[in-house]
C-alpha positions as CSV (number, residue, x, y, z in Angstrom):
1,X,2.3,2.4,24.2
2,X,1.7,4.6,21.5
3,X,-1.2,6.9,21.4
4,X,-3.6,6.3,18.4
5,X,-3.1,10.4,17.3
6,X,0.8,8.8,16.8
7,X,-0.3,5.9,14.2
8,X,0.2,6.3,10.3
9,X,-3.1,6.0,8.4
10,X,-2.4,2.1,7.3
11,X,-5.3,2.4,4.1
12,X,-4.0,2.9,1.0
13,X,-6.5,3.6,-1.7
14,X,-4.5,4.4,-4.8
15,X,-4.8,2.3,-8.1
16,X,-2.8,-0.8,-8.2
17,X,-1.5,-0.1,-4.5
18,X,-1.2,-3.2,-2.6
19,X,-3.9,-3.0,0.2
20,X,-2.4,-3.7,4.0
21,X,-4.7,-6.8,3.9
22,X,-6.0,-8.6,0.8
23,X,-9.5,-10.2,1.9
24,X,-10.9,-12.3,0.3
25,X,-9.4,-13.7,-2.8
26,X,-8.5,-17.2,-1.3
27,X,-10.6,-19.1,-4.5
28,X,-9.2,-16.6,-6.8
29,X,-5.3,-18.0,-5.8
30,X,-6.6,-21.5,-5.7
31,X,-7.5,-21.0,-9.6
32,X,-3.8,-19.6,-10.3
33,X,-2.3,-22.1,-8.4
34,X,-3.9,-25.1,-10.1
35,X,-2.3,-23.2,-13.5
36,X,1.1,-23.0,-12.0
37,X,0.8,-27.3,-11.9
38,X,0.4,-27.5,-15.9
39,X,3.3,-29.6,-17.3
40,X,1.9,-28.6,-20.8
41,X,0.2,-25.5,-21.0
42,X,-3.6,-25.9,-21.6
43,X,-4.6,-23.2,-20.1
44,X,-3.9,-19.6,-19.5
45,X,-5.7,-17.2,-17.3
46,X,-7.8,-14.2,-17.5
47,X,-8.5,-11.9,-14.4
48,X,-11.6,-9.6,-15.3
49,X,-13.8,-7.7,-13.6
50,X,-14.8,-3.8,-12.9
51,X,-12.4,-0.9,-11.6
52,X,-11.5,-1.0,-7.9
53,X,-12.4,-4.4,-7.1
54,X,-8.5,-5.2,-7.0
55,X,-7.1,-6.7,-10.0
56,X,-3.8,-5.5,-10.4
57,X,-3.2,-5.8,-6.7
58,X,-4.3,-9.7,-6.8
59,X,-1.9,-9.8,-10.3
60,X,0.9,-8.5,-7.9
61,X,-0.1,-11.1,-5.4
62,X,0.0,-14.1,-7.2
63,X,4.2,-13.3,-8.9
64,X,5.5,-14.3,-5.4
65,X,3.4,-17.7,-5.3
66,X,4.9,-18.1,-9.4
67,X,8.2,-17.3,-8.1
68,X,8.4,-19.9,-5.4
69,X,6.9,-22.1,-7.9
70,X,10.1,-22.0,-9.8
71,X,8.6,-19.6,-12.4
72,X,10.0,-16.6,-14.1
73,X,7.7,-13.9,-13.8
74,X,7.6,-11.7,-17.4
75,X,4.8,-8.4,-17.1
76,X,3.6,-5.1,-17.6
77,X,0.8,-2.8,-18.1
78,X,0.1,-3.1,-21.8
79,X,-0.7,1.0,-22.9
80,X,-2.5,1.8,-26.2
81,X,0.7,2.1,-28.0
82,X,2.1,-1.5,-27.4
83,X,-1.2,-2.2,-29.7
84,X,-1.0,0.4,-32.3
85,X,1.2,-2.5,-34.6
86,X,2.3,-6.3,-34.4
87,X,6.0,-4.6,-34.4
88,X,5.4,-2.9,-31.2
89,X,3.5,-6.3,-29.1
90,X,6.6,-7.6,-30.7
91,X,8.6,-5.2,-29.0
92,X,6.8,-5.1,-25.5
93,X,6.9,-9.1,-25.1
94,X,11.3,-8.8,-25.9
95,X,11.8,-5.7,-23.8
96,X,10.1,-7.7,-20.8
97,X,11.4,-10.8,-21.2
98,X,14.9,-9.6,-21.2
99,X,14.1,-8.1,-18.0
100,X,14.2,-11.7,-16.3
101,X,16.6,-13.7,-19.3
102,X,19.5,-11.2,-19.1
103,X,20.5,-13.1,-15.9
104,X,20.8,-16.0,-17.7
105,X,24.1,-16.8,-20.3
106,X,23.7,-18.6,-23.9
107,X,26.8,-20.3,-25.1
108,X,28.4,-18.4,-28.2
109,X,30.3,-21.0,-30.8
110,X,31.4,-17.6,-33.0
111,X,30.0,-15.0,-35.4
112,X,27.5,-17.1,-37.2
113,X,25.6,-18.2,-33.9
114,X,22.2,-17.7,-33.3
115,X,21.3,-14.5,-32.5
116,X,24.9,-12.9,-32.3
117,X,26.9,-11.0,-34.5
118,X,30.8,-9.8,-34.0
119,X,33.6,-8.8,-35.7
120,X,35.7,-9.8,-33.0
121,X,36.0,-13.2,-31.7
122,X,32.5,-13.9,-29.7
123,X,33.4,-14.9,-25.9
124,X,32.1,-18.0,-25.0
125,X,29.0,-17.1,-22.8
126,X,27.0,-13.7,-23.1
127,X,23.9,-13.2,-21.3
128,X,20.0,-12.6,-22.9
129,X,20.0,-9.2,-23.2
130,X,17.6,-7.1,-25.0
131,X,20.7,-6.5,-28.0
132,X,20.4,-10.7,-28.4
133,X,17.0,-11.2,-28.2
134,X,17.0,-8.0,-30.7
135,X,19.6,-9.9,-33.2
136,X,17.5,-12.9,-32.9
137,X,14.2,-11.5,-34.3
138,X,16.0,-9.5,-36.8
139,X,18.0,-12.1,-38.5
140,X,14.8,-14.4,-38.3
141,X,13.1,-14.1,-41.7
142,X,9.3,-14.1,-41.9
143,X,6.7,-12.5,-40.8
144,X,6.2,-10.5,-37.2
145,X,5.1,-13.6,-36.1
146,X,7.9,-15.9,-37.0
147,X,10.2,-13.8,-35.8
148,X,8.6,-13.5,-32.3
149,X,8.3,-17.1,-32.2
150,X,12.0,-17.7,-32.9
151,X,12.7,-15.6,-30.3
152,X,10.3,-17.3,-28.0
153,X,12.0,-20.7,-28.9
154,X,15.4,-20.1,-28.8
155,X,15.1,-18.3,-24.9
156,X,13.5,-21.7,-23.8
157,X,16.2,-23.4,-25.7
158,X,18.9,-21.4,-23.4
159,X,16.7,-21.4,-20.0
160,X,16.8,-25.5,-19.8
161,X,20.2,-25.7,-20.2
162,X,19.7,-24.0,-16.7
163,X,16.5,-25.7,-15.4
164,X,15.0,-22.9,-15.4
165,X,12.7,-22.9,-18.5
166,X,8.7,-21.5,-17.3
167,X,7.8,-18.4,-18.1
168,X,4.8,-15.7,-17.1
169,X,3.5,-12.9,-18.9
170,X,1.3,-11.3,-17.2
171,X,0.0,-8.1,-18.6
172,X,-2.4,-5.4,-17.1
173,X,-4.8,-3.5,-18.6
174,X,-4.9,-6.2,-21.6
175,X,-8.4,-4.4,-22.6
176,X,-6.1,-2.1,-24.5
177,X,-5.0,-4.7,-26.8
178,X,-6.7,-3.9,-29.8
179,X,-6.4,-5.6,-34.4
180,X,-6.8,-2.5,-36.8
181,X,-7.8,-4.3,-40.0
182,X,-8.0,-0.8,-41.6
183,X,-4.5,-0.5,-40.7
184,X,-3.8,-4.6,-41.7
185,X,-2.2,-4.7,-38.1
186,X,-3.4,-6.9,-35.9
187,X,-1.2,-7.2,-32.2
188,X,-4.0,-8.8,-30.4
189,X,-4.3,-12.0,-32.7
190,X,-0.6,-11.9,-33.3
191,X,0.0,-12.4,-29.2
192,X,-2.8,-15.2,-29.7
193,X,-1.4,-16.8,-32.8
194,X,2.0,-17.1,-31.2
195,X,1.2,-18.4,-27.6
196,X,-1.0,-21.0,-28.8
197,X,2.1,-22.1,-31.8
198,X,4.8,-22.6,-28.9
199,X,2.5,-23.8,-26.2
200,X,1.6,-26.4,-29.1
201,X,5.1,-27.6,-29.2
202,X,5.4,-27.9,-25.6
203,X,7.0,-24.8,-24.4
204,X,5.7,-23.7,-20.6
205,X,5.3,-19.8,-20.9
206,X,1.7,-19.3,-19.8
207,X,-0.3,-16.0,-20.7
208,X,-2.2,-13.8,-17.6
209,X,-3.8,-11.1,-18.9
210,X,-5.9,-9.2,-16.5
211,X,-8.4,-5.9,-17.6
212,X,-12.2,-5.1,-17.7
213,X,-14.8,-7.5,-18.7
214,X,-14.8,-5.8,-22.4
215,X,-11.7,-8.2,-22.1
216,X,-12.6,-11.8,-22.7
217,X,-15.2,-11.0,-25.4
218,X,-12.1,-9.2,-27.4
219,X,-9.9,-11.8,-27.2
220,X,-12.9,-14.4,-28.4
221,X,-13.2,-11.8,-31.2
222,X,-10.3,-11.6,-32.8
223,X,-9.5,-15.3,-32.0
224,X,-12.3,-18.5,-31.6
225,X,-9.6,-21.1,-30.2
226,X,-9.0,-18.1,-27.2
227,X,-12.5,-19.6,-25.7
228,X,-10.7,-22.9,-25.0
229,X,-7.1,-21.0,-24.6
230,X,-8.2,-19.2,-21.5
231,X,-9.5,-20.0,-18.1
232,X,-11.5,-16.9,-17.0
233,X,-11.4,-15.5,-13.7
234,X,-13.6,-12.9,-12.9
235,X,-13.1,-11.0,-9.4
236,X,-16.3,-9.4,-8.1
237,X,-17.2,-7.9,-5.0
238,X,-16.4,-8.5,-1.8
239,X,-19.0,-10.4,0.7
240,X,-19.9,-8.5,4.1
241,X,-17.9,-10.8,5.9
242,X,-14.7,-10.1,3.9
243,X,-15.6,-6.8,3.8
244,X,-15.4,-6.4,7.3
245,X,-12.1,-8.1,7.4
246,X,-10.5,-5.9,4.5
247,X,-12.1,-2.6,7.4
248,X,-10.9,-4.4,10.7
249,X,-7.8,-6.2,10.2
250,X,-5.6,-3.5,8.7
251,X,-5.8,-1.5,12.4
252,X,-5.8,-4.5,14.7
253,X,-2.6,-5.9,13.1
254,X,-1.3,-2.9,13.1
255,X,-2.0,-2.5,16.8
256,X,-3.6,1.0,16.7
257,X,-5.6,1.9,19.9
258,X,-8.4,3.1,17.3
259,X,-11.3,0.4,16.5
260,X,-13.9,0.8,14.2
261,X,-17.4,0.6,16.0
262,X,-19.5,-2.4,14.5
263,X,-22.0,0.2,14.2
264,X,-19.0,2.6,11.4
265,X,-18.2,-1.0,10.2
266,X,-21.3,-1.8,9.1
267,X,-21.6,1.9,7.8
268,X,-18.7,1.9,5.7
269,X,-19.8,-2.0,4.2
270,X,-22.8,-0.6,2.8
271,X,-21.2,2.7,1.3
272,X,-18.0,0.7,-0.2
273,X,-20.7,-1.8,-1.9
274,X,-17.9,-4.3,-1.6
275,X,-15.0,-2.7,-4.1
276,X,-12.2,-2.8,-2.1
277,X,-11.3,0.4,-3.6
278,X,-14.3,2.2,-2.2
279,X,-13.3,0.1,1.0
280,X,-9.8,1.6,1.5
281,X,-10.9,4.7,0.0
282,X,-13.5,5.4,2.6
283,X,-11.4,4.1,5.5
284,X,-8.5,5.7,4.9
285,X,-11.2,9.4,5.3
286,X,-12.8,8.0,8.4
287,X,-9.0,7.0,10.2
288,X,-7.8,10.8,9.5
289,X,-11.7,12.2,10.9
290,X,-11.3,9.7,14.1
291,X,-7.6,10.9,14.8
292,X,-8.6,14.5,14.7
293,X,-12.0,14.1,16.8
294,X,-10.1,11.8,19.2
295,X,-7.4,14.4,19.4
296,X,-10.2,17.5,20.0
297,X,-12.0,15.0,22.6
298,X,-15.2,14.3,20.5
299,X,-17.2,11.4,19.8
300,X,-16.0,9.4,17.1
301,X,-18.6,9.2,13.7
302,X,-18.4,8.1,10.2
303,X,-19.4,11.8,8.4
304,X,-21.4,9.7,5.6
305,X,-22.2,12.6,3.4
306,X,-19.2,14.3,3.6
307,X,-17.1,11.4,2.3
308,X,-19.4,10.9,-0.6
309,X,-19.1,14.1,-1.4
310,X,-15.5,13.4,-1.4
311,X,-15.3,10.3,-3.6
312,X,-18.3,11.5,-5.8
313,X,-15.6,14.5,-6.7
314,X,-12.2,11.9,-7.2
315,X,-13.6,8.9,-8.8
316,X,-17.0,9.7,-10.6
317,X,-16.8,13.2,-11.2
318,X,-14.2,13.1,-14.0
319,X,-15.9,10.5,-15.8
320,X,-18.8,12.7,-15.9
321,X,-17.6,15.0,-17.0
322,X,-16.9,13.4,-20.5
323,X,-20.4,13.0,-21.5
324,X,-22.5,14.9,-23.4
325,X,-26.2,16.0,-21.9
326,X,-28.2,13.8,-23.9
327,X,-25.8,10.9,-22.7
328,X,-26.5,11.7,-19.0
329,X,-29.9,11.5,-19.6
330,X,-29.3,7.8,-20.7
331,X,-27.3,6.7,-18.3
332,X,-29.9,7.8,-15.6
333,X,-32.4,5.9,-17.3
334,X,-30.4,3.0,-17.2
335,X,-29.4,3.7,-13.7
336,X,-32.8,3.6,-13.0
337,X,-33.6,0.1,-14.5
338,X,-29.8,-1.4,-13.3
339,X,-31.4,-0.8,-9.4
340,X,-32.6,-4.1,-9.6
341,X,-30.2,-6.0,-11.5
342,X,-26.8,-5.4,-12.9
343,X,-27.4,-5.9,-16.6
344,X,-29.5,-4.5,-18.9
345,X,-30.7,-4.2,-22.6
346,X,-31.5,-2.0,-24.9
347,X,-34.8,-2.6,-24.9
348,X,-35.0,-2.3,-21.2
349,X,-33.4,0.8,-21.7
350,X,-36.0,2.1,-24.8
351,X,-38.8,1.1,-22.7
352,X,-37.9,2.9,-19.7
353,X,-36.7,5.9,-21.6
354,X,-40.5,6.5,-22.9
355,X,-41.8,5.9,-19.3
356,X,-39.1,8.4,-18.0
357,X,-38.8,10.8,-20.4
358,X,-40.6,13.4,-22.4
359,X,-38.4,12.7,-25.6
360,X,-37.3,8.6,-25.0
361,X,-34.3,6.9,-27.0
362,X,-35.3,4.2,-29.7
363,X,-33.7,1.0,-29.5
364,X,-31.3,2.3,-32.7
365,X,-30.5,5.4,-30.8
366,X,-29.9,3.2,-27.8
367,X,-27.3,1.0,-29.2
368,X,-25.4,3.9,-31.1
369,X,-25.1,5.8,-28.0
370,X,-24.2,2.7,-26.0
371,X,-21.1,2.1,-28.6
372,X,-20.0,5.5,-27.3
373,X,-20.1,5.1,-23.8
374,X,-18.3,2.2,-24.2
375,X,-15.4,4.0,-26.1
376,X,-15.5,6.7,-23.1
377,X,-15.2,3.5,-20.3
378,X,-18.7,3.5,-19.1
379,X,-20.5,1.0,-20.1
380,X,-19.7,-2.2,-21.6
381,X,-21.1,-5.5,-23.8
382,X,-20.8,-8.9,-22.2
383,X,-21.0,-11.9,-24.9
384,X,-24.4,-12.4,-23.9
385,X,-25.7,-9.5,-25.9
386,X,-26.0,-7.4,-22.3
387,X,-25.1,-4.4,-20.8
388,X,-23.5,-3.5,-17.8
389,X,-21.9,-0.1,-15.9
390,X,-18.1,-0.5,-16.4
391,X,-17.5,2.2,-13.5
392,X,-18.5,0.5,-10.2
393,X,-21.7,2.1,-8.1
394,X,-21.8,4.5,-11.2
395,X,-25.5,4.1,-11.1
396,X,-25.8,4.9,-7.3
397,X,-24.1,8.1,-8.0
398,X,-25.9,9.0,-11.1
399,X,-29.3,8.5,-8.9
400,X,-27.7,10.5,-6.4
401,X,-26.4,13.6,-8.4
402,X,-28.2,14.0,-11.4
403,X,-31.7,16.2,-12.1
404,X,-32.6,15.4,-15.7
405,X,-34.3,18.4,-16.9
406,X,-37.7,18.3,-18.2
407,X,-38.3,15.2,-15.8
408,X,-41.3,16.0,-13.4
């Protein structure tokens, strides 16, 4: 039997990498599996919810359960720039869904036919490649919009001839989707406007867009009918009980002679605050500490401080560091009235800020600052006219780290 000095560290903390057990998330695949039933599409999906609590790890979990459903699975993360025009979403949504069509032949009568142009004599089957979906949406003629759609259309016109004819996008880091009216471009209502036309007329490609909870509200935005277009999912923390199981499980199935003490379980439950992040983050520190005071023949301990210390400097510290001094000082305030619940307003916040401070914020001062945090990814609006921390246990840390000069 091996010894546990000889055992790989099995926790893997990095964004988007697929934990060595997913705790947890059993309602969360029950809600996508009731969408993978839909005949008709009546409903897409939105994942939401704060960094590190797992989404695009539960986005990567639930292609395999499309897949076996007899879905193609269409996706990417969606960067600023597929938003900057309704040419480039355009772009994005052919370049992925060629990915999965170009295994797939159309039937090609000659020159003229759809999507296809030769000299030579066309040969009688060529696959959905990127150059046909391309010739599609050029020869289309319309707007952005009509073009996509053709394309759209005629791919599910060429996937039931092989039975194969539902589709998923699923898109990560759909905050990023983004109308400039000052511009006259607007990608985000353009991916609306067109899923909503073809799912109209019957065609099964289903939209799952996962990002932060600034999310939903943007889509509602720049679209009404998105309310009733999207069933929202949003993935908090984790209980204690799956917490523990997201700590434990990863070593026991792996068979390591190392086990947590229910003592450094409980330890590192409170100190993850349920973000599975935090919890792989902090386990994967305390495996390396017990291997090396197992190997020098000392007691086993969870070195609390030290590993804060640790994640204060590679999650929080960069975030930090993009705020200006008078921000700090408003984000402690608010850190200090979030202790008790996880939203706030701006009055709580201008109230507070009097009691706290020698020179408070006024409510006006509030919501203009609150605007900019919110550009920076640390706070954001939910449609209920409340704020919360976009960063998760940002407020502990604040609390934690920060002297606000001039405080007594």
């Amino acid at each position: 039997m091996r010894s546990a000095t000889e055992f790989e560290n099995p926790y893997r903390p990095g964004a988007g990498h697929m934990p060595p057990y997913l705790a947890g998330r059993d309602s969360e695949f029950q809600e996508f599996d009731k969408l993978l039933t839909q005949e008709t599409i009546l409903e897409n999906m939105v994942l939401t919810g704060l960094r590190g609590v797992g989404k695009t790890v539960l986005l990567e979990s639930f292609k395999p359960r499309a897949v076996k459903s007899g879905w193609l699975w269409v996706g990417a993360d969606l960067s600023e720039s597929a938003s900057i025009s309704e040419e480039n979403i355009a772009m994005r949504l052919m370049a992925d869904l060629a990915v999965a069509t170009s295994a797939f032949t159309a039937e090609v009568e000659g020159p003229a036919s759809p999507g296809f142009r030769t000299e030579e004599p066309a040969p009688s089957q060529v696959p959905l490649s990127y150059a046909v979906l391309s010739a599609v949406y050029e020869k289309t003629p319309g707007l952005v919009s009509d073009k996509i759609k053709a394309v759209l259309e005629f791919v599910y016109s060429v996937l039931r001839q092989h039975h194969r004819s539902r589709i998923i996008f699923a898109y990560d880091e759909a905050q990023n989707l983004s109308d400039h009216a000052h511009k006259e471009q607007f990608p985000l209502s353009l991916l609306l406007d067109v899923f909503q036309s073809i799912q109209r007329k019957g065609i099964p490609f289903m939209l799952v867009l996962t990002g932060l909870p600034t999310l939903f509200p943007k889509l509602v935005e720049a679209r009404t009918f998105a309310e009733r277009m999207f069933r929202v999912v949003l993935l908090g923390r984790l209980s204690d009980d799956e917490s523990r199981q997201a700590i434990t499980k990863p070593i026991a199935e792996a068979q390591c002679p190392i086990r947590f003490t229910a003592e450094s379980v409980q330890t590192i439950s409170r100190q993850a605050g349920g973000y599975p992040y935090f919890i792989q983050f902090i386990c994967r520190e305390v495996f390396d500490i017990w291997i090396q005071q197992i190997r020098d023949d000392v007691t086993p301990n969870v070195p609390v401080t030290e590993i804060q210390n640790k994640l204060d400097t590679d999650f929080f510290a960069g975030r930090w560091a993009k705020v200006t001094d008078r921000q700090r000082e408003l984000l402690w305030v608010i850190a200090t009235v979030v202790k008790e619940a996880d939203e706030f307003t701006i009055q709580d916040v201008a109230e507070q800020s009097k009691t706290l401070l020698p020179k408070g914020f006024g409510a006006s001062h509030v919501s203009q600052m609150l605007a900019s945090l919110g550009d920076h990814g640390l706070i954001y609006k939910n449609r209920f006219g409340k704020y919360s921390f976009a960063v998760p246990l940002l407020g502990d840390f604040i609390l934690r780290t920060y002297d606000p000069p001039n405080v007594p």
